[in-house]
N, C-alpha and C positions, 0 to 999 in steps of 0.2 A: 504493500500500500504506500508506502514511502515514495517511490519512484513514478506514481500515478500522476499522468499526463492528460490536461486537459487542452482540448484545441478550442477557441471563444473565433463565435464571427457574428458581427454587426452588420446590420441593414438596415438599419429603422427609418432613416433618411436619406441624407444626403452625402454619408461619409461611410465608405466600404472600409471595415475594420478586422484586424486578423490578429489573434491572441494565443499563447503557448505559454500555460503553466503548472510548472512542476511542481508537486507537494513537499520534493527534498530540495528548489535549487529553486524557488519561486520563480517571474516571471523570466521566461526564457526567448521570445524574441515577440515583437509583436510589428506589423503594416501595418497602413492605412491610407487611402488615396481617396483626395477629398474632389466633390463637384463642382465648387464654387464657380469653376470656368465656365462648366458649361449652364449652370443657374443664372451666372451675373446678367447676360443681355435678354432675361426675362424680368429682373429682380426678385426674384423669388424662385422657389422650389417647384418646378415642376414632377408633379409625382410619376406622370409612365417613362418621362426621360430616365430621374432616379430609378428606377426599377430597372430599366432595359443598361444600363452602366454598372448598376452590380452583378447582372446577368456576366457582362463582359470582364468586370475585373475580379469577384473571388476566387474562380478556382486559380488565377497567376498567384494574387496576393496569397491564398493559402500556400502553394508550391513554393515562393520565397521565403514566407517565416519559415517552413520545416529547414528549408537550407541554411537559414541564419540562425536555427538553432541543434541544425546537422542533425537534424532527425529524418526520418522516412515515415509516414504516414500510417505504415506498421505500427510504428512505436505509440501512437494514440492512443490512448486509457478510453476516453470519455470526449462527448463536443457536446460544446453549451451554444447557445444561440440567442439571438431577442427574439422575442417569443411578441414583444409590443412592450408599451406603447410605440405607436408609430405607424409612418402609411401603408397601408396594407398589402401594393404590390412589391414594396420593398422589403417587409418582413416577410413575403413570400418564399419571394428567390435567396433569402438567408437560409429560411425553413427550412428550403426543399434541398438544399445542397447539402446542410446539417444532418439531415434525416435521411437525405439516401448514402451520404458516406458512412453514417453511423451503422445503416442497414447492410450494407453490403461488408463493413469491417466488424459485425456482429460486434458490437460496442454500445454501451448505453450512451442517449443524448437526450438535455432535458433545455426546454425554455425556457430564456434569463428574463426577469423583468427590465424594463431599461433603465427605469429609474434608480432599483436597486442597485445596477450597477455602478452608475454615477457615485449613490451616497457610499458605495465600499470600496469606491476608488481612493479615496485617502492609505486606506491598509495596505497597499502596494509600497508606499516608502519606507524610510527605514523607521523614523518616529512615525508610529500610528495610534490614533485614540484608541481610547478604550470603550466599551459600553457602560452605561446609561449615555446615551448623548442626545442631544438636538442637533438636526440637520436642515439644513437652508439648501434645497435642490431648485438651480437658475440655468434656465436655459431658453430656448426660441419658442419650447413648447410647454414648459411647466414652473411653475412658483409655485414650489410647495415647504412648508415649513413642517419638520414631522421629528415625533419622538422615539427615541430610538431605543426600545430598553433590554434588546439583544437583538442580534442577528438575525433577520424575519419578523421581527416583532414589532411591528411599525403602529403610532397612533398620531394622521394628521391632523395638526394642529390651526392648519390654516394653511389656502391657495388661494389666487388668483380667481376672481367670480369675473372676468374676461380677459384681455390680452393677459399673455405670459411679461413676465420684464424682458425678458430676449426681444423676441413680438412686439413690445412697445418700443424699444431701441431701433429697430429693423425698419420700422413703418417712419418712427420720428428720422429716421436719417434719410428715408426716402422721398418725405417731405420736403427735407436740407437739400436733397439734389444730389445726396453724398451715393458713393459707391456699393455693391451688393458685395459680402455681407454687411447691411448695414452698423450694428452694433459697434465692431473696431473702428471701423472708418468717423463715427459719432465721437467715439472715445478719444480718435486724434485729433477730431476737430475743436474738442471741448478744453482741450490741454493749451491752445491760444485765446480760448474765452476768459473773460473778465468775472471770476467771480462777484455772486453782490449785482452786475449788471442788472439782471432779472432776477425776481424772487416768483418760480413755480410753487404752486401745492404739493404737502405729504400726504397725497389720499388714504382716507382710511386713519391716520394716527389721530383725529381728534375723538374716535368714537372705539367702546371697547373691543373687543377680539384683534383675532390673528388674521382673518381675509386680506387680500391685495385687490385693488382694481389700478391697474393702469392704464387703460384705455383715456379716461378724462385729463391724464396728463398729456398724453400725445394729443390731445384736443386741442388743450390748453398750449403745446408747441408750437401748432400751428395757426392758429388764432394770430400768437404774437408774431409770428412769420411773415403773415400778412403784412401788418402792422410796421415792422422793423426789417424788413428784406438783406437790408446791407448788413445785420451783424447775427449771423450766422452761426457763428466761433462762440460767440456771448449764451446764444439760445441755447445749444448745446451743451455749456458747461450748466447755464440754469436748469437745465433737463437730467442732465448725468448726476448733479447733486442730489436731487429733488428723488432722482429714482432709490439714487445710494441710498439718501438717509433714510427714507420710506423703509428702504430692508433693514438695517443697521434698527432702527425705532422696533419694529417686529420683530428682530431675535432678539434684543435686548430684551423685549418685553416676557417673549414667549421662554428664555433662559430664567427670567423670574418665578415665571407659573409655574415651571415642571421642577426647578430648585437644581436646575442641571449647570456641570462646571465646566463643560466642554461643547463649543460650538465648530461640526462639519459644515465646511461651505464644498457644495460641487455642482457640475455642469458647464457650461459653457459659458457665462457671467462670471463666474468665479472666480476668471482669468482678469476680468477687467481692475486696474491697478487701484482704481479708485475706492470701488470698493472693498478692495483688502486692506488698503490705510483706514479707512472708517472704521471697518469689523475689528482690527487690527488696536487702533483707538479706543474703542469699545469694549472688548476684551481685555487689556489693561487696566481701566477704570473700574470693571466689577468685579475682574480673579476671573476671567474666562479663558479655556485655552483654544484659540480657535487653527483647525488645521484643515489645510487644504489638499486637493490632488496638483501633482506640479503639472507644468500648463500643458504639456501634450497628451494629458488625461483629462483635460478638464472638458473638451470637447468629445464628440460620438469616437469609440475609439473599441477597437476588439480587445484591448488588453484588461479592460475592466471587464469583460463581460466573461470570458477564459477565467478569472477570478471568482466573481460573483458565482457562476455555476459551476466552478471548482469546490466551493464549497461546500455547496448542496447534493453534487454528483458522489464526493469520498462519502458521504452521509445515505449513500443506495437511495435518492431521489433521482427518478428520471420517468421517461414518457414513453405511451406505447410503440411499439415498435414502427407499425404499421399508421402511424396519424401523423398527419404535418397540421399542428394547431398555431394558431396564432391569433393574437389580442389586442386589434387597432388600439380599442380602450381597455384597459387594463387598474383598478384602485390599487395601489401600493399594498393597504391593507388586509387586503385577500391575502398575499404568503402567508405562508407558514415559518412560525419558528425553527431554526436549523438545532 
């Protein structure tokens, strides 16, 4: 059991992901070849382009991790896959590839949640939290704030009742005229804005719970767009604030409720500099310790999900042989404790 090999492949959108890890020698090589190219002169994700480009890139990307971690496809224990969240013809062509190599190398494979994998991406480094935690999962498709009180054990504490903060990034920079993916491109425009310039709303922090809406700030971005056209750089940092402190105001809050000492930040947000100084800030001031995944984990990526269903695979979870299931929508809190 020591030497149990698992192979992780990602589809859920727009990023072919390819993961290899060993239970004696942890992560052993992982790809990943993202779309962005060929998304940008739509601005967005088209979903049968996505699907029809992981059709063409996983089985190379799978064939390169084994060589960069000088294995042969024999040597495979176990394949975990996203199972969803995420668009449906892209967790297909993961599915079906998942499930007929696993079928044909008489090997068990089980469906990762996506999310899960995000919030277990921090365990891949060398410091990793421990359980009880609070986790802040940020990405294009999810703001969820969820209590962690073991592995599978999940209780959300609050999301997003419309746009995601990714989603509200993307849309507010498309507003700006800024480039696809919008979120970075916002980020570096915000870095020549004037703090103070504008003062946006922290929706949601004057009333109690954990919910997020972002949509009425991206409103509110572009209202004053209108409004102020030539400063651009200004809007942006008044937006990238406004969204930070909005999170940083919610896990502060929600590390109060549950009495927990340790804040995960993961997804694809979690990368953004700004709000790691805030959280970062935040965390000093109450005794929190917040830990992240480093940044080529922070986004869709196979080497988390190779993990995540690593762990639930050495634990004899997996799926019938004969079904390729998959869960556009998927609640975090359906798993199971491992």
């Amino acid at each position: 059991m020591d030497k149990f090999i698992t192979l992780g492949v990602e589809s859920s959108c727009d990023e072919t992901g390819i993961g290899i890890y060993s239970q004696s020698h942890g992560l052993l090589a992982h790809r990943l070849f993202s779309q962005v190219a060929i998304h940008a002169e739509y601005g967005g994700v088209v979903p049968e382009l996505a699907s029809r480009d992981h059709i063409q890139r996983v089985l190379p990307l799978i064939k390169a991790a084994l060589e960069d971690a000088k294995l042969q496809l024999c040597d495979i224990d176990a394949i975990a896959y996203t199972a969803g969240p995420g668009l449906a013809g892209a967790l297909l062509v993961g599915a079906g590839v998942a499930k007929s190599l696993a079928w044909s190398l008489k090997i068990p494979a089980l469906g990762v949640h996506h999310m899960e994998g995000h919030l277990l991406a921090p365990l891949l480094e060398e410091k990793q939290p421990k359980t009880p935690f609070v986790a802040l999962l940020v990405s294009g498709g999810h703001t969820l704030l969820v209590d962690v009180e073991a592995i599978g054990k999940y209780k959300i504490l609050g999301e997003s009742l419309d746009d995601a903060v990714g989603e509200a990034f993307d849309k507010t920079a498309k507003i700006l005229g800024l480039g696809y993916p919008g979120g970075p491109a916002l980020s570096k425009l915000a870095e020549q804005g004037e703090e103070g310039a504008f003062k946006f709303p922290r929706p949601m922090v004057d009333r109690p719970g954990l919910d997020f809406s972002f949509s009425g700030l991206k409103t509110f971005a572009r209202n004053t767009f209108i409004k102020y056209p030539q400063q651009k750089s200004d809007i942006a940092k008044a937006f990238e604030v406004a969204a930070v402190q909005t999170l940083m105001i919610k896990c502060r809050r929600s590390l109060e409720q549950t009495e927990r000492k340790t804040l995960v930040v993961a997804g694809g947000v979690s990368a953004n500099r700004a709000l790691r100084q805030e959280l970062g800030k935040m965390g000093q001031k109450v005794g929190v310790e917040v830990f992240y995944p480093r940044t080529e984990f922070c986004t869709d990526n196979g080497a988390m999900i190779a993990f995540a269903g690593h762990l639930r695979l050495v634990k004899g979870q997996a799926t019938a042989a004969n079904e390729i299931v998959i869960k556009p929508r998927w609640n975090l809190e359906e798993l199971v404790a491992i």
